[in-house]
C-alpha positions as CSV (number, residue, x, y, z in Angstrom):
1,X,11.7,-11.1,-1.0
2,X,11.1,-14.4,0.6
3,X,8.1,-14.6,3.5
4,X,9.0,-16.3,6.4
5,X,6.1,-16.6,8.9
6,X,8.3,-16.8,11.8
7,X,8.9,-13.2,11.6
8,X,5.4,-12.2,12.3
9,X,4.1,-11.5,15.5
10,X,2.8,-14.5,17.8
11,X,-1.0,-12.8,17.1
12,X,-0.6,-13.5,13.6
13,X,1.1,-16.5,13.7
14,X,-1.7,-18.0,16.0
15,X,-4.2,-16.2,13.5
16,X,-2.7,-18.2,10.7
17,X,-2.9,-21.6,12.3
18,X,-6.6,-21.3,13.5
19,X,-6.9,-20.9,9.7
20,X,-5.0,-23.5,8.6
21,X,-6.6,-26.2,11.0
22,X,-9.9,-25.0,10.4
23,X,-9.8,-25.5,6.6
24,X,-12.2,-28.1,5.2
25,X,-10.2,-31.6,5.0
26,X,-10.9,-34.2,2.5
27,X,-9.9,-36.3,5.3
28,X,-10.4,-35.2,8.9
29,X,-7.4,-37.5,10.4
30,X,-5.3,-38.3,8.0
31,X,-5.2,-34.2,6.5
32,X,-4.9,-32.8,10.0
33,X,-2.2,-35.0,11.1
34,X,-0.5,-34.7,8.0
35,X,2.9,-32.8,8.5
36,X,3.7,-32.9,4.6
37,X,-0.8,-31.7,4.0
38,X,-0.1,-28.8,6.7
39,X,3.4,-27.0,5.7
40,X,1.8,-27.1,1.8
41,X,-1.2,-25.2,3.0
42,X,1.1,-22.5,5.1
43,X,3.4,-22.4,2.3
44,X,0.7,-21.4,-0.1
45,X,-0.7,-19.4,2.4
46,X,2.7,-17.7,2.7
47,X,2.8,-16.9,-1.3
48,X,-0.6,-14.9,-1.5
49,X,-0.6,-11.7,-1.0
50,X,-4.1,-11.5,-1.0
51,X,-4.1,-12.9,2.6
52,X,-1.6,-10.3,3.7
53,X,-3.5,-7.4,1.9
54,X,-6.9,-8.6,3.6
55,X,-5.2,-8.9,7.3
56,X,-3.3,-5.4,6.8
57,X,-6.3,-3.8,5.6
58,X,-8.4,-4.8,8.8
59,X,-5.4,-4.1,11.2
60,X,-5.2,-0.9,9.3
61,X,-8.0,0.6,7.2
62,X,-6.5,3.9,6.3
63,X,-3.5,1.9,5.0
64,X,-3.0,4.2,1.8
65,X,0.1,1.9,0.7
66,X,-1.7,0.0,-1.5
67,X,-0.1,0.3,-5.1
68,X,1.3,-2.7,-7.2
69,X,4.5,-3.0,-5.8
70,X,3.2,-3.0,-2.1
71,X,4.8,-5.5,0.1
72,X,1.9,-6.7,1.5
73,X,3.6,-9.3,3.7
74,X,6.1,-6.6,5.2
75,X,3.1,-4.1,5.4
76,X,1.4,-6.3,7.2
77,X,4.2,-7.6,9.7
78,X,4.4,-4.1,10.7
79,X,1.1,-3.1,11.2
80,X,0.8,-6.1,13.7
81,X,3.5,-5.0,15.4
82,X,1.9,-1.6,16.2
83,X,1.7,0.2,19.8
84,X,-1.0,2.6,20.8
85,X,0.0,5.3,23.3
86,X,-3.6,6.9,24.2
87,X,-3.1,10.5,25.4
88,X,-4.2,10.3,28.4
89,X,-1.4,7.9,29.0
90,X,1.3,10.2,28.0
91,X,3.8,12.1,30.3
92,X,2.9,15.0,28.3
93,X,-0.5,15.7,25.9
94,X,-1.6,19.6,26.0
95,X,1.5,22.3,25.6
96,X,-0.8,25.5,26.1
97,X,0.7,28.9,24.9
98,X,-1.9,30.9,26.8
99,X,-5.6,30.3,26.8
100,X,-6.4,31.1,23.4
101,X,-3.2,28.9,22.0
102,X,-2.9,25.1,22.2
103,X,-2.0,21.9,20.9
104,X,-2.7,18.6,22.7
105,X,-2.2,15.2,21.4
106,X,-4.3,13.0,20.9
107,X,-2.7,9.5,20.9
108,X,0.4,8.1,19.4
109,X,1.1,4.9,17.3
110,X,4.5,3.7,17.1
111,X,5.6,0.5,14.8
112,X,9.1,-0.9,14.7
113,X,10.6,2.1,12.0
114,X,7.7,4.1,12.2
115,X,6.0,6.9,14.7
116,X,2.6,8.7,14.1
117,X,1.5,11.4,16.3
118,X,-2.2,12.5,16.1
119,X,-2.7,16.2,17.3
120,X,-5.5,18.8,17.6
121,X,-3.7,22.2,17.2
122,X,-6.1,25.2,17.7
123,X,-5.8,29.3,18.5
124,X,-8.2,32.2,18.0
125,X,-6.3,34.2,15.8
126,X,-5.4,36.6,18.5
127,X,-1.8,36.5,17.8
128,X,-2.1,35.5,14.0
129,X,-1.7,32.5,12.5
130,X,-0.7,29.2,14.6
131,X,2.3,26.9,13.7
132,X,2.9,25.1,10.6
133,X,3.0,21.0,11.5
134,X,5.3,19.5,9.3
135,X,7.9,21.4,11.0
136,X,7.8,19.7,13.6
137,X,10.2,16.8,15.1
138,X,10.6,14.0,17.3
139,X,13.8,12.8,19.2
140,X,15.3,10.7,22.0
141,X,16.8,12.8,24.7
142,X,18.7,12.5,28.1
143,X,16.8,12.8,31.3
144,X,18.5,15.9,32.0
145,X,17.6,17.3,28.7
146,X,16.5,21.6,28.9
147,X,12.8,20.7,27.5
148,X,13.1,24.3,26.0
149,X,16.0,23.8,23.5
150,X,15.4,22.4,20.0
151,X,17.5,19.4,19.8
152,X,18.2,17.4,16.8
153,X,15.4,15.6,15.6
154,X,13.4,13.5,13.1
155,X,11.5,15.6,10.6
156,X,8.2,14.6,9.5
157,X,7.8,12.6,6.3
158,X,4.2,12.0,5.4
159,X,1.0,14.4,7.3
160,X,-2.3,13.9,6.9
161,X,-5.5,16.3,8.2
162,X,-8.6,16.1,8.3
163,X,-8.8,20.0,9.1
164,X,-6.0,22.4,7.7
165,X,-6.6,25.6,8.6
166,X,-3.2,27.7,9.3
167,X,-5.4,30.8,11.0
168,X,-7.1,28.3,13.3
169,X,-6.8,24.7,13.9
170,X,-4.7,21.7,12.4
171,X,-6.7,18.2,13.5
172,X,-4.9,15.1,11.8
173,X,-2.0,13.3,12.0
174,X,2.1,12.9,11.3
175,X,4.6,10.1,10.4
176,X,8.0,9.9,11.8
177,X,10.4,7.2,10.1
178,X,12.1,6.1,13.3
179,X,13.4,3.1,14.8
180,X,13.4,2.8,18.5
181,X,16.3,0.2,19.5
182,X,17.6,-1.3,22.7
183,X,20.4,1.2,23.3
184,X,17.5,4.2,23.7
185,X,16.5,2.7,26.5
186,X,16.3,4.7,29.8
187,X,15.7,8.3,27.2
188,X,12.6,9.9,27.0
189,X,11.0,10.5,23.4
190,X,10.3,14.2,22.9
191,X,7.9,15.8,20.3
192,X,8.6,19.4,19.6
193,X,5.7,20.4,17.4
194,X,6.2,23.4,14.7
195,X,9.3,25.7,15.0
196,X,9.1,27.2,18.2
197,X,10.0,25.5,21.6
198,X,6.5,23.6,21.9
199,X,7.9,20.5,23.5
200,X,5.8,17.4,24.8
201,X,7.7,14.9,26.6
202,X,5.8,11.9,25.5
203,X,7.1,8.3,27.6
204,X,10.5,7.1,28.5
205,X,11.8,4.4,26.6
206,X,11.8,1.3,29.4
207,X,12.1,-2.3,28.8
């Protein structure tokens, strides 16, 4: 696959330049205003995917991606394209079945063909065992969608917890592969966590 830099975000374009001009010249003038000098060092900046591991792995530290046949530069491209959604900036975070029941979320990071939703699912065992998570899916929807209907969604494709306990509390994350385009604009993106109708209407999708 060939790299072209100009598909990368402007943050990691300008990231890339400061680099490149701030390499040691032999010769201060001539090197720095040296067209042919600059495009050879961006060009064999362009071919190591060392560079692209490094920057990926500090945008992203839990990046588990990380095998031989890793596309480092697309990895990376992605990663700086990410969006963080803290909860508390969410239409919806806490669906509450009573008291005892909950799950609230705890932020969301969406990248251009990729959604993660981190949650904190708890109950008291009350009722028996809460939800499972990887049931769960995520959809664009119609304002005048009824937020109590299952609607067709996105199923998870990769979880991850920190805490996995089915009787009591599920803390950790899950990865949607979805691509938010142009023509979802005005819909709101809905999470419906588990199997029952645990909705959270998370943002509308807005220019």
């Amino acid at each position: 696959m060939e790299t072209c830099l100009l598909d990368l975000p402007n943050e990691l374009i300008e990231i890339i330049i400061l680099y490149i001009i701030g390499r040691p010249w032999k010769d201060d003038v001539r090197d720095f205003l040296s067209f042919t000098s600059t495009c050879q060092y961006l060009r064999r900046f362009a071919q190591d995917k060392r560079y692209w591991q490094i920057m990926a792995l500090r945008r992203d530290p839990t990046c588990e991606n990380s095998s031989e046949t890793t596309q480092w530069f697309e990895h990376c491209k992605q990663v700086y394209c990410q969006r963080t959604i803290p909860g508390d900036e969410l239409k919806e975070r806490i669906s509450r079945y009573n008291d005892n029941y909950f799950c609230r979320i705890e932020k969301v990071l969406i990248w251009p063909s990729k959604i993660r939703v981190y949650i904190d699912e708890r109950g008291d065992e009350s009722l028996g065992n809460i939800q499972d998570p990887t049931h769960s899916i995520i959809t664009l929807v119609e304002n005048n969608f009824p937020i109590y209907s299952r609607p067709i969604g996105i199923r998870t494709n990769h979880s991850k917890f920190s805490i996995a306990d089915e009787r009591s509390e599920y803390l950790g994350y899950l990865d949607f592969p979805y691509s938010i385009s142009l023509s979802n604009i005005g819909k709101n993106l809905i999470f419906q966590y588990g199997t029952a109708e645990c909705s959270f209407d998370l943002m509308k999708q807005e220019k």
